[in-house]
Backbone of each chain as ProteinMPNN parsed JSONL, in Angstrom:
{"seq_chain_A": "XXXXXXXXXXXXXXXXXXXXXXXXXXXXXXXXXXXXXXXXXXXXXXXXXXXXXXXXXXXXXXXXXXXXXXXXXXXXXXXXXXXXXXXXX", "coords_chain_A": {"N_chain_A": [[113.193, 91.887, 91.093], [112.036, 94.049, 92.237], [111.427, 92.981, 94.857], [113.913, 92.914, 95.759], [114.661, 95.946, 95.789], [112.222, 96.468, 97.414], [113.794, 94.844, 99.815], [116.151, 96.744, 100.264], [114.938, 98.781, 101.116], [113.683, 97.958, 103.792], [115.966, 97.314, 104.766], [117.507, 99.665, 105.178], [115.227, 101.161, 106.503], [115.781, 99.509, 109.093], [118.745, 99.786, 109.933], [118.044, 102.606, 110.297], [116.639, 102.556, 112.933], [118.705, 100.978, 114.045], [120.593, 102.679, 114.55], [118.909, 105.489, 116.073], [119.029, 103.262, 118.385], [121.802, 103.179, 119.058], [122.172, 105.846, 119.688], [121.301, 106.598, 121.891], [123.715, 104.961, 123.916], [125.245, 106.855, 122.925], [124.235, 108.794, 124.599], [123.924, 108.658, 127.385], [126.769, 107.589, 127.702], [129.159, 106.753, 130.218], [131.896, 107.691, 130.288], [134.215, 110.176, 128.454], [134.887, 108.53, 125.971], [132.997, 106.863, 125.614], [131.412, 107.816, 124.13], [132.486, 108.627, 121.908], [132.928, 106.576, 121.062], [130.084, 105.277, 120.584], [129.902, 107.123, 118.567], [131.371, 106.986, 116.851], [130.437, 104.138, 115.651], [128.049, 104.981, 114.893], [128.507, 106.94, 112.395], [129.698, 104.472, 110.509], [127.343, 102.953, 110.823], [125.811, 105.04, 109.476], [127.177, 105.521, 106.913], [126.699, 102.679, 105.807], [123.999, 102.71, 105.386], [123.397, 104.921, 103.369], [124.527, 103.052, 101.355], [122.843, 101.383, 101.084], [120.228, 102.701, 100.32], [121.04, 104.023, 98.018], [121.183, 102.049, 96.319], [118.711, 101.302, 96.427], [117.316, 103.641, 95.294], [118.792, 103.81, 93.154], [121.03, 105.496, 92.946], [123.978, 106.676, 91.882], [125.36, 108.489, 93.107], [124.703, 108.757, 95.732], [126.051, 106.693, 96.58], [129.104, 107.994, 96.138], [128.779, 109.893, 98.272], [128.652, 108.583, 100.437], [131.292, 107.686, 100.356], [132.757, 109.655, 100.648], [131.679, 110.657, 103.265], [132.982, 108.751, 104.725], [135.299, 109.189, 104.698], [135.402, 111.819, 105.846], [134.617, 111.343, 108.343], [136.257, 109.385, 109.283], [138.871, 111.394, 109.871], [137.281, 112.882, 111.132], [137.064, 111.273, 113.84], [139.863, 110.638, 114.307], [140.807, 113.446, 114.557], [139.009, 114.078, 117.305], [139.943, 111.619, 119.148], [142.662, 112.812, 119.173], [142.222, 114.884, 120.73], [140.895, 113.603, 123.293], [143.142, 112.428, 123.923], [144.777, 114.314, 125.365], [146.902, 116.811, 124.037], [150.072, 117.322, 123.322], [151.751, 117.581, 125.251]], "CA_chain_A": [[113.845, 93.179, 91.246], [111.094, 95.142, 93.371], [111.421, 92.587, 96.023], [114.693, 93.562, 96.309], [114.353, 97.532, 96.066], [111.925, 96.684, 98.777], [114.441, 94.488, 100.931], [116.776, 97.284, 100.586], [114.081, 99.707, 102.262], [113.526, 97.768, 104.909], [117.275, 97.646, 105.31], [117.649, 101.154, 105.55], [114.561, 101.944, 108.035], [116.439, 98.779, 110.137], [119.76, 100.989, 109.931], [118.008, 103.608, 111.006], [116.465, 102.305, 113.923], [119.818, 100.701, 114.96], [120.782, 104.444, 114.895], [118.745, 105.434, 117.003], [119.493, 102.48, 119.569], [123.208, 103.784, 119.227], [122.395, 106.986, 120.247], [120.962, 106.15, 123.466], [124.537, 105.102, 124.224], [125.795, 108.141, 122.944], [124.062, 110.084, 125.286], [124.473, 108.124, 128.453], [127.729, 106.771, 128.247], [129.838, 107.019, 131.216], [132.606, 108.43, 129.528], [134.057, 110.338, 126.857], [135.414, 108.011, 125.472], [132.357, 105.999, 125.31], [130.323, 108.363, 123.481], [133.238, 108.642, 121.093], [132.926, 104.674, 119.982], [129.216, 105.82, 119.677], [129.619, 108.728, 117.269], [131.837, 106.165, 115.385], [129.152, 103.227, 115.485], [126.692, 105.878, 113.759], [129.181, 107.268, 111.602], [129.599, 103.269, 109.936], [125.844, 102.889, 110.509], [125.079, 105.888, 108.487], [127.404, 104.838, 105.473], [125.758, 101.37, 105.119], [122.04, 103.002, 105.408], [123.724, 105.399, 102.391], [124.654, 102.823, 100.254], [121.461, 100.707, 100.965], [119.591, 103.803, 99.984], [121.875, 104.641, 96.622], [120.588, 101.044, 95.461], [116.962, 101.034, 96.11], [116.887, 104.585, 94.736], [119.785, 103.863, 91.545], [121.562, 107.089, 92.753], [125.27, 106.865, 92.617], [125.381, 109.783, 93.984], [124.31, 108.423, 97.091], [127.424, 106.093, 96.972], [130.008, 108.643, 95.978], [128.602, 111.007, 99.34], [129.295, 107.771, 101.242], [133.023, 107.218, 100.199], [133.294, 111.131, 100.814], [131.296, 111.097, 104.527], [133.45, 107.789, 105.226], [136.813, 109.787, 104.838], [135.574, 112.743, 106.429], [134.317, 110.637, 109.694], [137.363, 108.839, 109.925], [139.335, 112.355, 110.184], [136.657, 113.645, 112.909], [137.353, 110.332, 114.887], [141.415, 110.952, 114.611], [140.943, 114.267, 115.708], [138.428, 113.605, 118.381], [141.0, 111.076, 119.577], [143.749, 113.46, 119.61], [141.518, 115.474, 121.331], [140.674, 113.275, 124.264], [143.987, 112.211, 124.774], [145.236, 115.626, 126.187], [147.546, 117.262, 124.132], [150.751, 116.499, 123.293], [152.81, 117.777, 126.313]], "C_chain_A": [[113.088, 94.052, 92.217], [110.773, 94.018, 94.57], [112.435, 92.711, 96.531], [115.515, 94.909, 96.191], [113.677, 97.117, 97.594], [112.953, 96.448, 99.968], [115.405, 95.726, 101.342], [116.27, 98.662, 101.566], [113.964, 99.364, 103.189], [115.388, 97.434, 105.67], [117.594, 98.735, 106.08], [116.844, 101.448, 107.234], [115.621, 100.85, 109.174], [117.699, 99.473, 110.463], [119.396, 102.072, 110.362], [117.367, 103.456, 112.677], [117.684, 101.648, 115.101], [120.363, 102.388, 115.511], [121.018, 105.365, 116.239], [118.712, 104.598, 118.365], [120.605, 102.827, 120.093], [123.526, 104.752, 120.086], [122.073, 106.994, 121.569], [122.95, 106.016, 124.028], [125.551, 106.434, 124.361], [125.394, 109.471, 124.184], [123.83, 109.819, 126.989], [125.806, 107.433, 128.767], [128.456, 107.793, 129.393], [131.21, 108.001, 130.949], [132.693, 109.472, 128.665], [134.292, 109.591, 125.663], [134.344, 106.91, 124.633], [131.38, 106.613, 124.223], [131.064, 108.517, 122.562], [132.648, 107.203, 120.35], [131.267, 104.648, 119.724], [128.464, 106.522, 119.05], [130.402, 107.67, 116.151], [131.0, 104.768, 114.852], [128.775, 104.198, 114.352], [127.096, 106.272, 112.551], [129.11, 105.918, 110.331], [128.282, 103.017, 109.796], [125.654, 103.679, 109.399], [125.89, 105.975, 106.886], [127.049, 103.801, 104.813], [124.478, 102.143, 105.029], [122.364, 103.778, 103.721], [123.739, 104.42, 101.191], [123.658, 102.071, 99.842], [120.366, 101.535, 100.144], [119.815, 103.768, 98.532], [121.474, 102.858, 96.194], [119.641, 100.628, 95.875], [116.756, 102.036, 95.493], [117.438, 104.415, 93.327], [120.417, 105.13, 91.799], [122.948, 106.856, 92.991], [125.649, 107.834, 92.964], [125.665, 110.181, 95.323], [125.709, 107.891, 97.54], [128.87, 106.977, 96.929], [130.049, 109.277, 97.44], [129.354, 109.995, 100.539], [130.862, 107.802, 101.602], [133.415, 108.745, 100.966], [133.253, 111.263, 102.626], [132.388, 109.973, 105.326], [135.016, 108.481, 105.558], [136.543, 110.546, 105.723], [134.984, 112.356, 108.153], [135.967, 109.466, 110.369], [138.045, 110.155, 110.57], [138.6, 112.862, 111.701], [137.317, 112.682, 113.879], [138.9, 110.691, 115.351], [141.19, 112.117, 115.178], [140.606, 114.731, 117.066], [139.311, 113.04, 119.837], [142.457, 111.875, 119.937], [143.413, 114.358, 120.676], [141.663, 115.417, 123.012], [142.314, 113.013, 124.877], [145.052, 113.42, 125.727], [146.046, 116.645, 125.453], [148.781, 116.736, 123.596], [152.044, 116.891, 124.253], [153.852, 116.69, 126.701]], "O_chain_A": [[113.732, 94.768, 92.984], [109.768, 94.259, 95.239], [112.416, 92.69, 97.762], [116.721, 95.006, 96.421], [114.252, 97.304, 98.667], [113.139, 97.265, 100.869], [115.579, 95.902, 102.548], [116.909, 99.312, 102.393], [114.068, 100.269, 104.017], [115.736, 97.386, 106.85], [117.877, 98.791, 107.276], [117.27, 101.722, 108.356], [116.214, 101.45, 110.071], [117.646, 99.836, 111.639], [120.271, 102.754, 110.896], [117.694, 104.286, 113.525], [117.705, 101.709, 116.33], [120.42, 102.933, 116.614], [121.942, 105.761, 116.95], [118.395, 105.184, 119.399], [120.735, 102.883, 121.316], [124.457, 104.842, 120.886], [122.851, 107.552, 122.342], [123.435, 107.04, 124.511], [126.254, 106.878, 125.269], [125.944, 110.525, 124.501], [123.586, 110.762, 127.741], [126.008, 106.821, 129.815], [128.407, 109.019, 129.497], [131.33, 109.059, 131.567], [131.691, 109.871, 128.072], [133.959, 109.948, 124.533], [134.556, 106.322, 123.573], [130.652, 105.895, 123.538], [130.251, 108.671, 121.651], [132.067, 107.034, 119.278], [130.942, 104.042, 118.703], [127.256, 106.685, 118.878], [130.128, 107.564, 114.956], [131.01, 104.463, 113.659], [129.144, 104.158, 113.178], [126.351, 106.102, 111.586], [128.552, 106.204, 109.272], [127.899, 102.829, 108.641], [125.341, 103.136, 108.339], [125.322, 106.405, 105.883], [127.004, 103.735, 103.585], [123.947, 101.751, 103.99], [121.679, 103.324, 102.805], [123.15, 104.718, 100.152], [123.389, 101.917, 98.651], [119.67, 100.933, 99.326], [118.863, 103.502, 97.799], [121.878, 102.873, 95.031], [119.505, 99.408, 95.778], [115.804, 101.805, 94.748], [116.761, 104.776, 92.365], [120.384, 105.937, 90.87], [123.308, 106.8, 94.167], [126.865, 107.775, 93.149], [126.282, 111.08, 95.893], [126.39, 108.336, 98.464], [129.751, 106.615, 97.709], [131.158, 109.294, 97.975], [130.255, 110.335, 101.305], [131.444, 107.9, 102.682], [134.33, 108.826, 101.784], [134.182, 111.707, 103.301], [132.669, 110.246, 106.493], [135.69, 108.235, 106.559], [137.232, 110.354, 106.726], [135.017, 113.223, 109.026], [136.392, 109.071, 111.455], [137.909, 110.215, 111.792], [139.061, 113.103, 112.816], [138.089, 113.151, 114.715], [139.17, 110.978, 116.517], [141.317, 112.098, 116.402], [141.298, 115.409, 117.825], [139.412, 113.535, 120.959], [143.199, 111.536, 120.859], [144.266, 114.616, 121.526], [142.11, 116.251, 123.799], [142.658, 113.32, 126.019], [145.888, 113.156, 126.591], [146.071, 117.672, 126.131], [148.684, 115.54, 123.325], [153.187, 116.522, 123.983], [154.687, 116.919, 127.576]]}, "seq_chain_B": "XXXXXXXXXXXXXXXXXXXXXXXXXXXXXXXXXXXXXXXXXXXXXXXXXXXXXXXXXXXXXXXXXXXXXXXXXXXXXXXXXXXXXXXXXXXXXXXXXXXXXXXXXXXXXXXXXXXXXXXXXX", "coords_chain_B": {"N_chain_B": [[117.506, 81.678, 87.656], [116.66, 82.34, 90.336], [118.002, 81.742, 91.979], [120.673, 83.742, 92.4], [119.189, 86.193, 93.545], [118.132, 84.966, 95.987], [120.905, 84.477, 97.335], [121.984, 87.004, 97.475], [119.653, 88.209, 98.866], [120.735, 86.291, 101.023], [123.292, 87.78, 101.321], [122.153, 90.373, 102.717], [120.606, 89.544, 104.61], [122.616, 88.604, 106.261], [124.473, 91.083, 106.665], [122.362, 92.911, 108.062], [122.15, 91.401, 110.456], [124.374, 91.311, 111.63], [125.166, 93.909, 112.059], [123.307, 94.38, 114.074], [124.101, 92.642, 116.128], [126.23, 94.012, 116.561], [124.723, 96.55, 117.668], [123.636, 95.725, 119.657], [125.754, 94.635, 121.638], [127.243, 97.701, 121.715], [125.195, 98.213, 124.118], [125.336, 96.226, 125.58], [128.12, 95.473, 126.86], [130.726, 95.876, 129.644], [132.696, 97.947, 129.633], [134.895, 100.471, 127.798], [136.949, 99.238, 126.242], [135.605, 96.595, 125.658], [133.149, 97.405, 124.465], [134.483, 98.709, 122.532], [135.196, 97.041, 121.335], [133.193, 95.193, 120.019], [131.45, 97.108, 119.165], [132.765, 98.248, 116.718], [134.214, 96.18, 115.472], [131.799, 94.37, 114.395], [129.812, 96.235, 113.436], [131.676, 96.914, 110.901], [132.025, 95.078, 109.864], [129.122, 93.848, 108.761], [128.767, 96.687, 107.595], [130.272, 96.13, 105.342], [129.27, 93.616, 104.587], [126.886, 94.962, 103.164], [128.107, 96.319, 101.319], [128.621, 94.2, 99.534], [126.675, 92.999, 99.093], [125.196, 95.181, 97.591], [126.937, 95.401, 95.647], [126.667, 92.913, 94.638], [124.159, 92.583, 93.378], [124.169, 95.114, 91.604], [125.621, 93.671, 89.788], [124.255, 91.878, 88.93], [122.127, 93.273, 87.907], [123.635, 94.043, 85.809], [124.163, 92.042, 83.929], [122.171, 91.264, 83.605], [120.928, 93.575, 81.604], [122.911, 95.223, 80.52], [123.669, 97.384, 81.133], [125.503, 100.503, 80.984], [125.259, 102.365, 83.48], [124.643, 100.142, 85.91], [126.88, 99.143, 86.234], [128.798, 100.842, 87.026], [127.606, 101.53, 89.137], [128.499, 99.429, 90.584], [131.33, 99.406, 90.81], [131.618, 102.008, 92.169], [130.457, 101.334, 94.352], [132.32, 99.432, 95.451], [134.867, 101.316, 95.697], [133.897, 102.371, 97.87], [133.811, 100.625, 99.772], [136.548, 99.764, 99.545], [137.5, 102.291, 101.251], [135.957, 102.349, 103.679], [137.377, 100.091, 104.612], [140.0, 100.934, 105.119], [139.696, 102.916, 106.704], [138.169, 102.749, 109.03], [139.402, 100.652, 110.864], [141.306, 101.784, 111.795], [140.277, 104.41, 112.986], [139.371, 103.322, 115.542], [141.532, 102.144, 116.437], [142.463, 104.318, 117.19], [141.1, 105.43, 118.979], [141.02, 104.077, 121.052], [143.224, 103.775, 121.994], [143.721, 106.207, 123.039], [141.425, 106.395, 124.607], [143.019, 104.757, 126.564], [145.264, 106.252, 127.042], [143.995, 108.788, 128.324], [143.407, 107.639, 130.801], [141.376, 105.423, 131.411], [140.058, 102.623, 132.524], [140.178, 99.407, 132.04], [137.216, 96.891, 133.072], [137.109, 95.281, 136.039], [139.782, 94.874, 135.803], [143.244, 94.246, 137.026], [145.811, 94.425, 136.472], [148.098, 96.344, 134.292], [149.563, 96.042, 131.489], [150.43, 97.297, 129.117], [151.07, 99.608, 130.579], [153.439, 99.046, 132.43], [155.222, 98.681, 130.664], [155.623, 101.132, 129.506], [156.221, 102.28, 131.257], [158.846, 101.379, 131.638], [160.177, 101.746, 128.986], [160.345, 104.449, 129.8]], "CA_chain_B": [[117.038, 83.027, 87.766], [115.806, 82.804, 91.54], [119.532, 82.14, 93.134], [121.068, 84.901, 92.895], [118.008, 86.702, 94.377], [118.701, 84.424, 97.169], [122.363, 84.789, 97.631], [121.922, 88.786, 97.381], [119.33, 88.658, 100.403], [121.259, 85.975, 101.976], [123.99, 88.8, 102.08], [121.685, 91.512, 103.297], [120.223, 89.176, 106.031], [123.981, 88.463, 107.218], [124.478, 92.468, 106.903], [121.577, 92.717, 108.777], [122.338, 90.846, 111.763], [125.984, 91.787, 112.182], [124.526, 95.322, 112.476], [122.211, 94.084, 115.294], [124.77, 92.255, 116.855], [127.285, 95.538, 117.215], [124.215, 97.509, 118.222], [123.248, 95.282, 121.124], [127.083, 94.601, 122.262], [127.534, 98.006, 122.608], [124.646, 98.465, 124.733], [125.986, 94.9, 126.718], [129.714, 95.305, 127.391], [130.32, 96.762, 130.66], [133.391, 99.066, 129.306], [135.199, 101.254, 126.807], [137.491, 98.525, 125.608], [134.944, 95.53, 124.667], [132.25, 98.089, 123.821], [134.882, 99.123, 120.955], [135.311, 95.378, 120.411], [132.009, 94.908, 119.605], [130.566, 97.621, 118.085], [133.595, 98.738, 115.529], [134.187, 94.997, 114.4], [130.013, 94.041, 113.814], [129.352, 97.189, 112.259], [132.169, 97.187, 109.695], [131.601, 93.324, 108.929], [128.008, 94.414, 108.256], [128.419, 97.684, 106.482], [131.112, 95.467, 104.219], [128.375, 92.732, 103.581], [125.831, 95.851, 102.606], [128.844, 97.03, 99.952], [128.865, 93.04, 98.774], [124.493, 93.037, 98.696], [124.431, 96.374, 96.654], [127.727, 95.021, 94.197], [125.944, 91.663, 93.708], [122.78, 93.405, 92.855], [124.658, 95.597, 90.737], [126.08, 93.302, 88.604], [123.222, 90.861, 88.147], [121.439, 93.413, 86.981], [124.15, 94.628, 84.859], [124.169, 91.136, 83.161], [120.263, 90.827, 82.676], [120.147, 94.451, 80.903], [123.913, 95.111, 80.145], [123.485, 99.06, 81.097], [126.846, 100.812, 81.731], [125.102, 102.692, 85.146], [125.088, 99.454, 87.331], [128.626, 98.796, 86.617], [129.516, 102.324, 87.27], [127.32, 101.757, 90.589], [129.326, 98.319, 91.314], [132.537, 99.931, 91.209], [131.751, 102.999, 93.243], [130.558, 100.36, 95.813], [133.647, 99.069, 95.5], [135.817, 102.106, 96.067], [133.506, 102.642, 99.116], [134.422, 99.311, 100.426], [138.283, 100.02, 100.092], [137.372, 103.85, 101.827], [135.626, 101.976, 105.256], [138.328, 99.109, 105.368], [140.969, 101.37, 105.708], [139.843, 104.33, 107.702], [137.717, 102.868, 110.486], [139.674, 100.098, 111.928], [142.053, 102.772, 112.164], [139.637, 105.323, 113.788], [139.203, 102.594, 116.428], [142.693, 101.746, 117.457], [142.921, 105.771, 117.664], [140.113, 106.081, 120.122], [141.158, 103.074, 122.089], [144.476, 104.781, 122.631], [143.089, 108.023, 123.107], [141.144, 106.144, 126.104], [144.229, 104.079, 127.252], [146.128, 107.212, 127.351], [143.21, 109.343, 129.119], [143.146, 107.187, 132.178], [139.985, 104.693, 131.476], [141.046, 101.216, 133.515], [139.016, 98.184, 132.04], [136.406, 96.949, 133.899], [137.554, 94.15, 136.854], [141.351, 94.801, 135.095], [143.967, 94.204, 138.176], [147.288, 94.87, 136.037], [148.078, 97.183, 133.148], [150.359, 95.634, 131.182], [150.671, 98.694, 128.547], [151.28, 100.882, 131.33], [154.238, 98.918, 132.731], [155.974, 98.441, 129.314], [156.214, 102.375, 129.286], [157.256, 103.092, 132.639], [160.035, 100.872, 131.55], [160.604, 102.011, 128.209], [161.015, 105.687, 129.83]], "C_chain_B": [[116.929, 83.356, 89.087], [117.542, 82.926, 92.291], [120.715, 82.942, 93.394], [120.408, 86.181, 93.364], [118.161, 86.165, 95.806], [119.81, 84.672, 97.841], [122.192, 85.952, 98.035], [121.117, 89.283, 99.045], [120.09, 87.803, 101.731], [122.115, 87.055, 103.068], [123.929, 89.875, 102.9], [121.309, 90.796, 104.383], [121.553, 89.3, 107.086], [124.249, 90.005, 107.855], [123.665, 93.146, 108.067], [122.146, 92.491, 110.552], [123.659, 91.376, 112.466], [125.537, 93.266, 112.972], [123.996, 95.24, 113.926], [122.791, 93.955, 116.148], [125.828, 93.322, 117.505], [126.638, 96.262, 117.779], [123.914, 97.734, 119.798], [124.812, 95.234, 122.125], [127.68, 96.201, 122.573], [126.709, 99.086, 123.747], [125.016, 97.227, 126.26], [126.969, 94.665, 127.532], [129.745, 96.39, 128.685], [131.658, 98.299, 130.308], [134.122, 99.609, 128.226], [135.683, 99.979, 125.949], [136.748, 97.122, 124.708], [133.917, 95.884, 123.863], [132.863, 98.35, 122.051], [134.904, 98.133, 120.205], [134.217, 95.208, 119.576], [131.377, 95.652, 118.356], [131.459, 98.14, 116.624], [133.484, 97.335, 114.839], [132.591, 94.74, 113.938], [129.927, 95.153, 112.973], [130.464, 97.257, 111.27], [132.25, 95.881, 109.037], [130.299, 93.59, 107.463], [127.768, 95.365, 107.762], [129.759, 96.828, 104.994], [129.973, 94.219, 103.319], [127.432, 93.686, 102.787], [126.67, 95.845, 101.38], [128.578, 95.286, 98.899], [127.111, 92.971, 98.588], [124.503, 93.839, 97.284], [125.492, 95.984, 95.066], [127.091, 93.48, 93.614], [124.71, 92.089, 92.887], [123.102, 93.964, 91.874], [124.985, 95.059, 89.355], [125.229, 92.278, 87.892], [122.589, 91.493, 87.15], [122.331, 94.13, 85.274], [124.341, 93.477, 83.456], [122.963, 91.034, 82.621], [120.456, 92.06, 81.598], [121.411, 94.596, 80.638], [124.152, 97.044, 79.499], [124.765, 99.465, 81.967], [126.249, 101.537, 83.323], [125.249, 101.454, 86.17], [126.142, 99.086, 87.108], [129.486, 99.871, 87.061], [128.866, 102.148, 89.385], [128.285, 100.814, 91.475], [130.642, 99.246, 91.784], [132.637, 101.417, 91.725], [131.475, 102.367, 94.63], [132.098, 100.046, 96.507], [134.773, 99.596, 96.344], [135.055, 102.746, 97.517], [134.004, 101.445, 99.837], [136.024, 99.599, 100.994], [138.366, 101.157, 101.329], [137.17, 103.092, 103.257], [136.723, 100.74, 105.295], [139.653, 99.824, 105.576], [140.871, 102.246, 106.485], [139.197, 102.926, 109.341], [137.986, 101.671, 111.294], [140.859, 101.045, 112.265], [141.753, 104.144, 112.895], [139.568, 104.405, 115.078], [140.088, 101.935, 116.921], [142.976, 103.593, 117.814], [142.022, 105.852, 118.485], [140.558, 105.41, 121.133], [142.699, 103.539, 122.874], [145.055, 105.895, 123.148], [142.543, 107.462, 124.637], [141.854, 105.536, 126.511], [144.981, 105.43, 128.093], [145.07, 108.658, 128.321], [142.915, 108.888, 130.68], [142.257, 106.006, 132.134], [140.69, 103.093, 131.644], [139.953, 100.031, 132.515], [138.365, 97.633, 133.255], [136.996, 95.478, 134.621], [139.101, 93.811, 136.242], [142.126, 94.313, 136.744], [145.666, 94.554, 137.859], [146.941, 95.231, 134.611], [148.9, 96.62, 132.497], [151.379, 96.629, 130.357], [151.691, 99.497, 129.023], [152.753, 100.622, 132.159], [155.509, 98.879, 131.93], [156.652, 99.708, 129.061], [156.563, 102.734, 129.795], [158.748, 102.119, 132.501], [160.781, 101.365, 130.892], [161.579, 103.589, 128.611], [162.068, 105.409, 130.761]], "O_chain_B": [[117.051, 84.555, 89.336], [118.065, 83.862, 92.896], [121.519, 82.857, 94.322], [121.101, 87.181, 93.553], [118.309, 86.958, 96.735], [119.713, 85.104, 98.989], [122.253, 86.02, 99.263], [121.482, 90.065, 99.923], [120.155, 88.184, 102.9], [122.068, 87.293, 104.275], [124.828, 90.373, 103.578], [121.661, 91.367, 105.415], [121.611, 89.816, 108.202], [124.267, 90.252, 109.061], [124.225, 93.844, 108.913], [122.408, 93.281, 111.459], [123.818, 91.751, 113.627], [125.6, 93.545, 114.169], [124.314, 96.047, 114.799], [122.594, 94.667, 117.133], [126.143, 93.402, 118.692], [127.259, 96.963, 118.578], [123.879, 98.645, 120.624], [124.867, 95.787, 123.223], [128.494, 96.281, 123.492], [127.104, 100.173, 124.168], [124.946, 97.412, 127.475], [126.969, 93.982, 128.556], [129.064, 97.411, 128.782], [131.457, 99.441, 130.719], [133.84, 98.852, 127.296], [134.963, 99.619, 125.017], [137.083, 96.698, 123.602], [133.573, 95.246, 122.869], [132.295, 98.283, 120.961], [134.748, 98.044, 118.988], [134.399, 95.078, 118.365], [130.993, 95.283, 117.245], [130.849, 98.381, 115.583], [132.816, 97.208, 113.813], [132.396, 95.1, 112.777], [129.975, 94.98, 111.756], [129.996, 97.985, 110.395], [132.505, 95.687, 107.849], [130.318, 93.578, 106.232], [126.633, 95.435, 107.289], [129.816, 97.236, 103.834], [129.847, 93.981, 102.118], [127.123, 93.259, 101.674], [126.136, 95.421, 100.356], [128.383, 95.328, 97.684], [126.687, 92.866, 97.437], [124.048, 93.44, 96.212], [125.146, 96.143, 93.895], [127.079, 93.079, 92.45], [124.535, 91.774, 91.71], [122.484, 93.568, 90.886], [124.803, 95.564, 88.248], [125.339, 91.887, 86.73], [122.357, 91.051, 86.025], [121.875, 94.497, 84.191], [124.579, 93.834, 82.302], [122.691, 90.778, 81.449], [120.136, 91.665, 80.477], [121.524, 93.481, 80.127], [124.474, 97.64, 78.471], [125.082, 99.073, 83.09], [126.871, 101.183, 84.325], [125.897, 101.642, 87.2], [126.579, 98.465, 88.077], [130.667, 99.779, 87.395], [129.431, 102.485, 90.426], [128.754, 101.087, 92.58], [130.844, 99.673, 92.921], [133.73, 101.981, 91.684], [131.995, 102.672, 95.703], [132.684, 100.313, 97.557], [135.431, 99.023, 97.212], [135.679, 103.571, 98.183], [134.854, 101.727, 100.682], [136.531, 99.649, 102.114], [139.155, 100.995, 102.259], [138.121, 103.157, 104.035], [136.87, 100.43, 106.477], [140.459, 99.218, 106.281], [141.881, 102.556, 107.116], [139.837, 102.496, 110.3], [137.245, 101.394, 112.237], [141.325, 100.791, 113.375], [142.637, 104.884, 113.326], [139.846, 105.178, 115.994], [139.811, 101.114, 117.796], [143.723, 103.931, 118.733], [142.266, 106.933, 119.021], [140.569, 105.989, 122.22], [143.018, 103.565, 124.063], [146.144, 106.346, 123.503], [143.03, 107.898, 125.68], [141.37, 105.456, 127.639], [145.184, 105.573, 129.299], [145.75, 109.457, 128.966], [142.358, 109.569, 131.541], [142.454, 105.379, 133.175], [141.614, 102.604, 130.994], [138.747, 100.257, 132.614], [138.848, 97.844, 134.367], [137.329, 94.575, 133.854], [139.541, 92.662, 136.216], [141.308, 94.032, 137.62], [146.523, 94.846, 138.694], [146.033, 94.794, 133.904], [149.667, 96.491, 133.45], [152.569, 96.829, 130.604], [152.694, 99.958, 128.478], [153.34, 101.62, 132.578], [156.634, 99.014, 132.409], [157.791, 99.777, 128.599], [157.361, 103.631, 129.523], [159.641, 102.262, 133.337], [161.901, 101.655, 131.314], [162.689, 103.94, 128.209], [162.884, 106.284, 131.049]]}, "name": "protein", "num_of_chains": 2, "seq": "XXXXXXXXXXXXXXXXXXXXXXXXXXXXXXXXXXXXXXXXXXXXXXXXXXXXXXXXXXXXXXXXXXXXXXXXXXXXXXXXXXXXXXXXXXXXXXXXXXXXXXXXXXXXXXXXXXXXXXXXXXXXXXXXXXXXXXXXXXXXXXXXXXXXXXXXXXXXXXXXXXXXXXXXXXXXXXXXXXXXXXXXXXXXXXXXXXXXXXXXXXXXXXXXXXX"}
């Protein structure tokens, strides 16, 4: 059992270091479009690191915030998306 | 006793890697369209094996000690699982159509196919 609490820590920091690899894209992409696909990368990143977290710690808590940040990141993305595409002229 | 200890990290290694694999693809792809390929499918493979790591875990230990919290944790996994398989391949045909419809050409493209379908349709 505390070898895998640990594995799930080293999950996490690995999730968070993808993260930050992500963001690099985010902040050079060529686009907008590109920095869109990674705000939604991170978005999915940062609900797995959540639930990795909420079972090395025992917090469902952790998992509930997930289900919650997972809805409310889909919504940003749709409106994002409505966003970029111009309008609806 | 030991193989489902095994199995459990098998799933986190797989989780693992998928992750890796979406992170690097979409640092690899040269444009919008395979970038989304990449990094939306890997990362929701791999945040789906995490939900299957933390519900196996869950329930082993809910069998060794037979404590209603990890079955309460399994099945909030759970209902997180259903939550990311329906929103975010659906955030990711909305972006991809969002950049279709913004102008963004694929990279070495030479015909639109999309784009002729609608100048027909209108």
């Amino acid at each position: 059992m505390i070898e895998l609490t640990t594995a799930l820590y080293a999950a996490a920091i690995a999730i968070a270091i993808y993260i930050v690899i992500c963001a690099f894209r985010l902040f050079l992409g060529p686009t907008a479009a590109d920095r869109s696909v990674a705000f939604d990368t991170i978005n999915t990143l940062v609900i797995g690191g959540m639930i990795a977290l909420g079972a090395a710690m025992w917090e469902t808590l952790f998992i509930d915030i997930a289900i919650v940040y997972a809805i409310l990141s889909f919504i940003t993305t749709l409106f994002i998306a409505k966003y970029l595409e111009g309008g609806g002229s | 006793m030991t193989w489902p200890i095994l199995v459990i990290l098998v799933l986190l290694i797989m989780s693992m890697i998928f992750n890796a694999l979406g992170t690097i693809g979409l640092h690899r792809f040269p444009d919008v369209y395979t970038r989304l390929h990449a990094a939306t499918k890997c990362t929701t493979f791999g945040t789906i094996f995490m939900t299957f790591t933390v519900m196996a875990h869950s329930i082993r230990l809910y069998v060794i000690t037979e404590e209603a919290k990890f079955l309460n944790m399994a099945i909030h996994t759970f209902i997180a699982l259903i939550a990311l398989l329906v929103t975010n391949p659906t955030g990711a045909h909305a972006i991809s159509r969002a950049a279709h419809k913004m102008g963004v050409k694929p990279k070495r493209a030479v015909r639109d196919d999309l784009k002729d379908k609608e100048s027909e349709v209108n």
